[in-house]
C-alpha positions in Angstrom: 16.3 56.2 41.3 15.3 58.7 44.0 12.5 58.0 46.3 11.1 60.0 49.0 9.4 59.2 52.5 6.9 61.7 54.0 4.7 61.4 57.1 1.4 62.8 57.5 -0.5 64.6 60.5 -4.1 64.9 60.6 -6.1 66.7 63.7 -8.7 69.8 64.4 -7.6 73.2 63.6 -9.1 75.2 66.8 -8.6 78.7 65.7 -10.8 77.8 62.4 -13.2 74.8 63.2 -11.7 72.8 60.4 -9.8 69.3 59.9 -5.9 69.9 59.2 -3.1 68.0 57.6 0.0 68.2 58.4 2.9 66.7 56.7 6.8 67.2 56.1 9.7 64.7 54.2 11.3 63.0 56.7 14.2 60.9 54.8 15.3 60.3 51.1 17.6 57.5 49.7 18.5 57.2 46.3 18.3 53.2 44.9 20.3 52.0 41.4 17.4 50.4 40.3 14.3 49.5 42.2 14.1 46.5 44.0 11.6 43.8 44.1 9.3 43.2 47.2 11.9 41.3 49.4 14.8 41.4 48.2 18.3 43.8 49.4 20.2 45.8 47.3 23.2 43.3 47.1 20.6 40.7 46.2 19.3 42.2 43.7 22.3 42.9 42.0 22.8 39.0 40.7 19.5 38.8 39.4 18.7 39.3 35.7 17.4 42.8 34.3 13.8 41.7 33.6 13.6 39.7 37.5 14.5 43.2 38.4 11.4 45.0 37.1 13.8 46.8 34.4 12.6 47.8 31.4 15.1 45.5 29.3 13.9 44.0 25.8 14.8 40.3 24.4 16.6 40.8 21.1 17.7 38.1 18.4 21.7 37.9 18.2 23.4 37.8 15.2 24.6 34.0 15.1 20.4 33.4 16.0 19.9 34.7 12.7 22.9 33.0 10.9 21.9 29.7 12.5 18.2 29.7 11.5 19.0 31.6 8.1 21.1 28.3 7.7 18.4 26.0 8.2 16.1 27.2 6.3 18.5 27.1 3.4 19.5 23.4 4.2 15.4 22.2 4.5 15.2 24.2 1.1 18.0 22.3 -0.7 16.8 18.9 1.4 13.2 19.7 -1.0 14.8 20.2 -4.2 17.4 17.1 -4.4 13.9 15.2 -3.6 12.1 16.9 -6.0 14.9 16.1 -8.7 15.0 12.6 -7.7 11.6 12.2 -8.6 11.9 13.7 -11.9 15.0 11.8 -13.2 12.7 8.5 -11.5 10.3 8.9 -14.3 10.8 6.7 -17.5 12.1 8.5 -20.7 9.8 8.3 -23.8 10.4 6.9 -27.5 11.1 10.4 -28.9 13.8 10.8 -25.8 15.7 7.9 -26.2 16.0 8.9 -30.0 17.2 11.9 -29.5 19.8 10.8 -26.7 21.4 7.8 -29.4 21.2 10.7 -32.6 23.1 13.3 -29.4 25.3 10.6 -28.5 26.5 9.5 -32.2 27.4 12.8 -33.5 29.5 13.5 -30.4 31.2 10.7 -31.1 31.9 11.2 -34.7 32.6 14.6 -33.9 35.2 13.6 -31.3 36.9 10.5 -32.9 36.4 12.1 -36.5 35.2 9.0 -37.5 31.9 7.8 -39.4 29.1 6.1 -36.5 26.2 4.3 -38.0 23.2 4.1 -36.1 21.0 0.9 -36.7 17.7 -0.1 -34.8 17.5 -3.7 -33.0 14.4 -5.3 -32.1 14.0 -6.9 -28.7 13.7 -10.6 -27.7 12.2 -11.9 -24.9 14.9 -10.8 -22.3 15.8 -7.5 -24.2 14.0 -4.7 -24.7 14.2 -3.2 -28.6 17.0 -0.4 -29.2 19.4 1.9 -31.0 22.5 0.7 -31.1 25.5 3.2 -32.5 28.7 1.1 -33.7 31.9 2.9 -35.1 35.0 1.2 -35.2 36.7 -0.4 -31.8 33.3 0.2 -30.2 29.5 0.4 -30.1 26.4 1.9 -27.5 22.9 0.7 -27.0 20.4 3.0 -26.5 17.3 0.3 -25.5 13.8 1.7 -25.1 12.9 -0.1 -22.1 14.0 -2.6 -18.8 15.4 -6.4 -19.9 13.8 -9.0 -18.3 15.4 -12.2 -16.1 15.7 -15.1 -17.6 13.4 -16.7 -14.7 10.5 -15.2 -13.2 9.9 -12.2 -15.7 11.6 -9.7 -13.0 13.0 -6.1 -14.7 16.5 -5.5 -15.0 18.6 -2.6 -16.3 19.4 -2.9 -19.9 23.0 -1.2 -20.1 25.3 0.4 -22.8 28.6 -0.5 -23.7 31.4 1.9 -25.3 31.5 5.2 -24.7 29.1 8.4 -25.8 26.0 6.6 -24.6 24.1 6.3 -21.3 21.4 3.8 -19.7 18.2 4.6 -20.6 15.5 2.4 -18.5 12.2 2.8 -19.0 9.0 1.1 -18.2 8.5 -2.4 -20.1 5.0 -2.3 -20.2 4.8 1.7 -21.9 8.0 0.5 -24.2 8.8 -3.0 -24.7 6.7 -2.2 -28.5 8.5 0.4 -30.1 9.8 0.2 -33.0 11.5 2.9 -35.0 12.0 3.2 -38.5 14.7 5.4 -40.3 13.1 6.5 -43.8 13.9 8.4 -46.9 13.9 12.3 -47.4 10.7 11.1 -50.0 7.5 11.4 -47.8 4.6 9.5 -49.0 6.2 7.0 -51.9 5.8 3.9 -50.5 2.5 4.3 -47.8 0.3 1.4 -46.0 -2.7 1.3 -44.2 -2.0 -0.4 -40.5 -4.8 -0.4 -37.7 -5.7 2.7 -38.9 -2.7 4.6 -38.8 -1.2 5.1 -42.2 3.1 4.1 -42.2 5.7 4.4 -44.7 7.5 1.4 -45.6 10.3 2.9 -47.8 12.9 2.3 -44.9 16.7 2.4 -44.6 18.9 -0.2 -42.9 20.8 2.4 -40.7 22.2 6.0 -40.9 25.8 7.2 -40.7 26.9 10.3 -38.6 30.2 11.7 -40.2 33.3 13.5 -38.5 32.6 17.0 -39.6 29.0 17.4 -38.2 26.7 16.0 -40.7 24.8 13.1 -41.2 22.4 10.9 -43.6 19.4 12.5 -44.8 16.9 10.3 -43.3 13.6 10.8 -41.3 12.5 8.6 -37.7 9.1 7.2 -37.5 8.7 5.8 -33.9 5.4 3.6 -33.7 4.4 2.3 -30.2 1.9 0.1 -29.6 -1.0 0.9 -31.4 -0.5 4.5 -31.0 0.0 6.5 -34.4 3.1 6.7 -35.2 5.1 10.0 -34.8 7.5 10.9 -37.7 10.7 13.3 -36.9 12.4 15.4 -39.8 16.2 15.2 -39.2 18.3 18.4 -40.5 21.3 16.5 -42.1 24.0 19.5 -41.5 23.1 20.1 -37.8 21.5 16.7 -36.8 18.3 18.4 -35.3 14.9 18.5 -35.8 13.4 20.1 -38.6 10.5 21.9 -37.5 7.1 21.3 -39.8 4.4 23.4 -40.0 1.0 21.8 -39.7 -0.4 22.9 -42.4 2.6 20.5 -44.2 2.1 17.6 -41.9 
């Protein structure tokens, strides 16, 4: 940067009655950069661009941007594992437990080729009610709710055993009633009034899920409590739901 330094005159011009000014440039120097009040040239030299008076701007570096583009995406994945924790916290229902034992059979039929029969179990006093599958050399329980200790009422776990099946806890006090019923294909034959809620009584001991897919014509009613009791429609080919219209129900 070039800078210039002038000197001024000022005094009576006699010849015209008027003040004059009189000025010339009296020494120029040319600076790299200009310098703060106080400080040399060398000195200024080791101090930063913006201590300097430059006109330098802060900027963001790539790896700033890497690093914070990284923690937001571990804070992010930090909220969802909670988030799925809670979920998979929650007690399953009734109709999910069925559906996880009539899953669970025909996999296994379908992988051992071999017939699984599927037979509900009522609960005691330190076992909760469930489904139990048994095929030959082994068997699963699928229970509907949380065992209890022999002493002092406290919840504990109810397992499975064999393979093709999985612990199911649930909530003693929202499942430790259910009962489910396998019926015939025949809806309304054998019907009875109950608190209200109107039940079929024309049962079957248990259902069998066979090695090529198929399984029992049968229907699930799943009562709980005093609640009405819900009645599935099972597909015998595919082993899923058969969807009713209401207009049938």
């Amino acid at each position: 940067m070039t800078t210039a330094r002038s000197s001024f005159l000022v005094g009576p011009d006699l010849a015209s009655g008027r003040v004059r000014v009189w000025g010339h440039r009296t020494s120029t120097k040319t600076e790299a950069f200009p310098l703060r009040r106080g400080l040399t040239q060398g000195q200024a030299r080791r101090f930063p661009l913006h201590l300097r008076g430059g006109r330098g701007r802060a900027a963001f570096t790539l790896l700033e941007i890497l690093l914070v583009i990284a923690l937001i995406g571990m804070i992010t994945g930090v909220f969802i594992v909670g988030a799925v924790s809670i979920s998979d916290s929650k007690p399953p229902s009734s109709e999910e437990v069925f559906w996880q034992a009539v899953n669970g059979c025909r996999k296994q039929a379908l992988l051992s080729g071999r017939e699984v029969t599927l037979r509900f179990a009522k609960g005691g006093n330190e076992e909760p009610s469930a489904l139990v599958a048994t095929w030959e050399g082994g068997e699963t329980r699928y229970p509907f709710g949380v065992a209890k200790t022999a002493a002092g009422g406290g919840a504990a776990s109810a397992g499975s055993g064999g393979g093709g099946g999985g612990n199911n806890a649930a909530s003693a006090a929202n499942v430790a009633m259910v009962v489910c019923d396998f019926l015939t294909t025949q809806k309304g034959n054998s019907t009875i009034l109950v608190g209200g809620a109107l039940m079929e009584t024309a049962t079957l001991a248990s259902v069998t899920f066979y090695g090529d897919g198929t399984c029992t014509p049968f229907r699930a009613q799943l009562r709980a409590g005093g609640s009405e009791p819900l009645v599935l429609d099972i597909d015998p080919w595919t082993c899923a739901q058969v969807l009713v219209k209401e207009e049938a129900r």
